[in-house]
C-alpha positions as CSV (number, residue, x, y, z in Angstrom):
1,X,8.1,3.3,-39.6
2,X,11.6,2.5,-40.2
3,X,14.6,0.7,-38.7
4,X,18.3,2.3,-38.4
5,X,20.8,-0.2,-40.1
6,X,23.3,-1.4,-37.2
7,X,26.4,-1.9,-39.6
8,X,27.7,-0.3,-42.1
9,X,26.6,-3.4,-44.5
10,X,23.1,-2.3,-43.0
11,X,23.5,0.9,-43.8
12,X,24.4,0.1,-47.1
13,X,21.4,-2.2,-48.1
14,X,19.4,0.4,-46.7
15,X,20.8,2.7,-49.1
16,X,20.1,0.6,-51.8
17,X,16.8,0.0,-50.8
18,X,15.6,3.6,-50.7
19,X,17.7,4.3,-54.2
20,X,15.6,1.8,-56.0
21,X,12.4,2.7,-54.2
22,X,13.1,6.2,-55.4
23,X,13.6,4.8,-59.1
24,X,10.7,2.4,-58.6
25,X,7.9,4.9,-57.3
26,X,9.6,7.6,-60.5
27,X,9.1,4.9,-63.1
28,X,5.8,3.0,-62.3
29,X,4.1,5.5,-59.3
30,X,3.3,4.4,-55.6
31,X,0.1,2.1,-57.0
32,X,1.7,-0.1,-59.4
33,X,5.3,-0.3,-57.4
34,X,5.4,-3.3,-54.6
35,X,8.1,-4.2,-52.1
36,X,9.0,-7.0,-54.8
37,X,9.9,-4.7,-57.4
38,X,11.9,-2.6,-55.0
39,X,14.0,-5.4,-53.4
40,X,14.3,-6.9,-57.2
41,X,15.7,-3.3,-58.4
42,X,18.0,-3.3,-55.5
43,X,19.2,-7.0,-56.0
44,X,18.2,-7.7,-52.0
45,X,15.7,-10.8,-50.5
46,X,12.0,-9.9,-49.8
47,X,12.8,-10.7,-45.9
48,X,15.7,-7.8,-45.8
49,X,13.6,-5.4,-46.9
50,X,11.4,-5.9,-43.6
51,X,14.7,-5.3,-41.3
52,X,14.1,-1.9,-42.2
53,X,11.0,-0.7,-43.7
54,X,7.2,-1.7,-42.1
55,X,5.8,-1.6,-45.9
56,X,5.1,0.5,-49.0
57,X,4.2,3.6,-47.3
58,X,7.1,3.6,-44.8
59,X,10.0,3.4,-47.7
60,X,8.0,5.7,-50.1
61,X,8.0,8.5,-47.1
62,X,11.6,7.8,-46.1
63,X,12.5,8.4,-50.2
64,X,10.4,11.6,-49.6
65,X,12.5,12.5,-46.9
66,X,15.2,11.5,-48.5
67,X,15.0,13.4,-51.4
68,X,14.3,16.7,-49.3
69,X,17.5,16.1,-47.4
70,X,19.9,15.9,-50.3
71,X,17.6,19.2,-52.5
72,X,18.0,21.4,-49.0
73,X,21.7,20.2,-49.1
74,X,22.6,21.0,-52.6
75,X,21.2,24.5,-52.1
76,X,22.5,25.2,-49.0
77,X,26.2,24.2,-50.0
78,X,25.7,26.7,-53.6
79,X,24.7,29.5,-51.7
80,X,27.5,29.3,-48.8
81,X,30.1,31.4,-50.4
82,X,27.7,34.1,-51.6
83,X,27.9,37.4,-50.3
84,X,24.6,39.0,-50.9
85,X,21.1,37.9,-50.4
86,X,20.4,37.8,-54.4
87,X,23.7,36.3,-54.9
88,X,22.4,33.4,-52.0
89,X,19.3,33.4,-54.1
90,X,21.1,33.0,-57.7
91,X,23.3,30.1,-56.5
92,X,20.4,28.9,-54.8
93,X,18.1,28.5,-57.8
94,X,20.9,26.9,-59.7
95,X,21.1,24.5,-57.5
96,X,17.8,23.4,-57.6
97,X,17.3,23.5,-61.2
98,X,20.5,21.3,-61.6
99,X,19.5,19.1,-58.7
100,X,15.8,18.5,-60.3
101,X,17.9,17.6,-63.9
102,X,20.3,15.0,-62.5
103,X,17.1,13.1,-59.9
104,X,13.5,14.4,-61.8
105,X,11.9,11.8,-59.7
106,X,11.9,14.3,-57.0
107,X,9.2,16.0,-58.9
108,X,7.3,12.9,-59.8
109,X,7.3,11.5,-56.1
110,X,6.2,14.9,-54.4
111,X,3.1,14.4,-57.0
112,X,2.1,11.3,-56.3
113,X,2.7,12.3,-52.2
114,X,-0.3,15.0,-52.5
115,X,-2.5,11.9,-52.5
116,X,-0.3,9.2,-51.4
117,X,1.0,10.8,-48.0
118,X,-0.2,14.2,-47.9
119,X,2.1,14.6,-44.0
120,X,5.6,14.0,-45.9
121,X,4.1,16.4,-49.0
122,X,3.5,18.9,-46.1
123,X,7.0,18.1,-44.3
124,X,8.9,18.9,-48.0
125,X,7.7,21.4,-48.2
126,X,7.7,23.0,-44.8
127,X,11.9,22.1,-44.1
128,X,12.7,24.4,-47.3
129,X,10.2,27.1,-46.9
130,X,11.7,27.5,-42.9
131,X,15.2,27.8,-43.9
132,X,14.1,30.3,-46.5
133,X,11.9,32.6,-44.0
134,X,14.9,32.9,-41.7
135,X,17.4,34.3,-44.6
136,X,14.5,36.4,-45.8
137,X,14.1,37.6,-42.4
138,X,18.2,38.3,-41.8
139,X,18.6,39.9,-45.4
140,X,15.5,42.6,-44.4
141,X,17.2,43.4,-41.3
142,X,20.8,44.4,-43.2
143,X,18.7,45.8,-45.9
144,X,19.6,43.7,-49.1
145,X,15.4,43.2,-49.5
146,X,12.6,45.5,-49.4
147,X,10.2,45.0,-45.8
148,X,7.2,41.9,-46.9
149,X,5.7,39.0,-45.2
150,X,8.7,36.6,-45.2
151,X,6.6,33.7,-44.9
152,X,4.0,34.5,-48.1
153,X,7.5,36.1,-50.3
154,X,9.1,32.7,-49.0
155,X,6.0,30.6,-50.2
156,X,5.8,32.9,-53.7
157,X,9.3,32.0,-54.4
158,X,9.6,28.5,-54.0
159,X,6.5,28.6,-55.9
160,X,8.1,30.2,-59.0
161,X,11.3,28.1,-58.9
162,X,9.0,24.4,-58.9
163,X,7.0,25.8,-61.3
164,X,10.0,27.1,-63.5
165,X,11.4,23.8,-62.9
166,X,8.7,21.9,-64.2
167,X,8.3,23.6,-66.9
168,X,11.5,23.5,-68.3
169,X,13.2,20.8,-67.1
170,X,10.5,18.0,-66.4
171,X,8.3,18.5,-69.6
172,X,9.9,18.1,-72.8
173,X,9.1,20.0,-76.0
174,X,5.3,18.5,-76.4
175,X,4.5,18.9,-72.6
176,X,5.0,14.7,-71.6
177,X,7.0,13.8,-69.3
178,X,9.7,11.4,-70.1
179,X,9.5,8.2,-67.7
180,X,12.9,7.9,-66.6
181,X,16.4,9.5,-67.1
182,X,18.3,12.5,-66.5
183,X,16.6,16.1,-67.5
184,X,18.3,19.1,-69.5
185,X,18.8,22.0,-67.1
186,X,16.8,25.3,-67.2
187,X,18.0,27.0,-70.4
188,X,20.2,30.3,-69.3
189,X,17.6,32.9,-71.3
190,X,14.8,31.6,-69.0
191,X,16.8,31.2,-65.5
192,X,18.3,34.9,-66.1
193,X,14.4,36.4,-67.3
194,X,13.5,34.3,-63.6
195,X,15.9,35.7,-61.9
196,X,15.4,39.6,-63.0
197,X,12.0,39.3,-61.8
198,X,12.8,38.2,-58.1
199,X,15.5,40.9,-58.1
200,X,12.7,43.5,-58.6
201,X,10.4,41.7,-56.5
202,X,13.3,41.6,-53.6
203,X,15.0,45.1,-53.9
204,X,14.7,47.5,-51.3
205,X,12.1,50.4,-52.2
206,X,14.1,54.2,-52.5
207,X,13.6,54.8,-48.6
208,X,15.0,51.2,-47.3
209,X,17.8,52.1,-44.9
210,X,20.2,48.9,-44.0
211,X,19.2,47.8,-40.4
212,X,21.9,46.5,-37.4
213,X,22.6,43.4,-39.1
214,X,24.4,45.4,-42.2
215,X,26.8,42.4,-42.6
216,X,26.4,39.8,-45.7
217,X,23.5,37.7,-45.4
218,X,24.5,33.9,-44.1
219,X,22.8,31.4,-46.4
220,X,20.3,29.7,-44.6
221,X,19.4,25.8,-44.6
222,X,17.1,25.5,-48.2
223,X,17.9,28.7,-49.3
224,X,16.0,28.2,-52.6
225,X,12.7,26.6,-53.9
């Protein structure tokens, strides 16, 4: 459980809180991180950290959260202005690879959340895959993809772009993963050969006819993996 700051000051130590919980949990994983490390990192007293977090668990699935909001956000605002469903899913993608470079402690944390807090692993995942079922849904009825389960191509796509992601830009060269700092993005050769198999997986079959919703697809909330 956690506490809404009152003041902007509040809101602010919050912020600080949950930005060096994320680097805390990234660095040293949930076990070996403690509410002293945290408050050190984020230059606050042990007692403020309490104003707004119960413990360990409560911060580490607020960072979770956290982290889910902003990924969800960065693809959503990339695919706004695009005026097809593979265009949506292009911007989409880029988004996510760029967002997983800049902050790779968003795959480090979801990790350690499959046996740390399996409910916020579920809730990550669940907030992107439903934004993505609804666009799927919307682009089969104008058309711009061929008629599938929404929910398993949803699931099969997010699937290719964390596993894509963690290939190539969580692992270096030799397959370790560096402890901390930012991540090179996914090289162009590999994003385009990614994205030439979901355009084949997507496009309508030779008898597909656009449906009453013919208009541009509106990108959805979580648009991408």
């Amino acid at each position: 459980m956690s506490a809404a700051p009152r003041t902007a000051r509040g809101t602010r130590t919050r912020a600080k809180l949950l930005e060096a919980a994320e680097s805390v949990f990234a660095s040293v994983g949930y076990h070996e991180a403690s509410i002293v490390k945290i408050t050190e990192a984020a230059g606050v007293g042990l007692g403020t950290f309490y104003l707004y977090f119960d413990g360990k668990q409560a911060i580490f699935d607020e960072v979770v959260e956290d982290l889910n909001r902003r990924v969800r956000h960065a693809m959503t605002d990339a695919a706004r202005s695009a005026g097809t469903r593979l265009e949506a899913e292009r911007a989409g993608f880029r988004a996510f690879f760029r967002f997983t470079a800049e902050h790779p402690a968003l795959y480090r944390i979801i990790r350690q959340a499959e046996f740390v807090s399996p409910g916020a692993l579920r809730l990550h995942y669940t907030r992107i895959v439903n934004g993505y079922i609804e666009g799927l849904k919307a682009a089969q009825l104008s058309g711009e993809v061929r008629e599938m389960d929404p929910t398993v191509a949803a699931w099969a796509l997010m699937g290719i772009g964390e596993l894509i992601g963690m290939r190539w830009v969580l692992w270096d060269e030799e397959g370790a993963v560096p402890a901390t700092g930012p991540r090179p993005d996914v090289p162009e050769e590999v994003f385009e050969e990614m994205m030439q198999f979901i355009e084949r997986a997507l496009a309508p079959t030779s008898g597909s006819a656009p449906g009453p919703a013919a208009n541009p697809t509106p990108p959805q909330e979580g648009t991408a993996p």
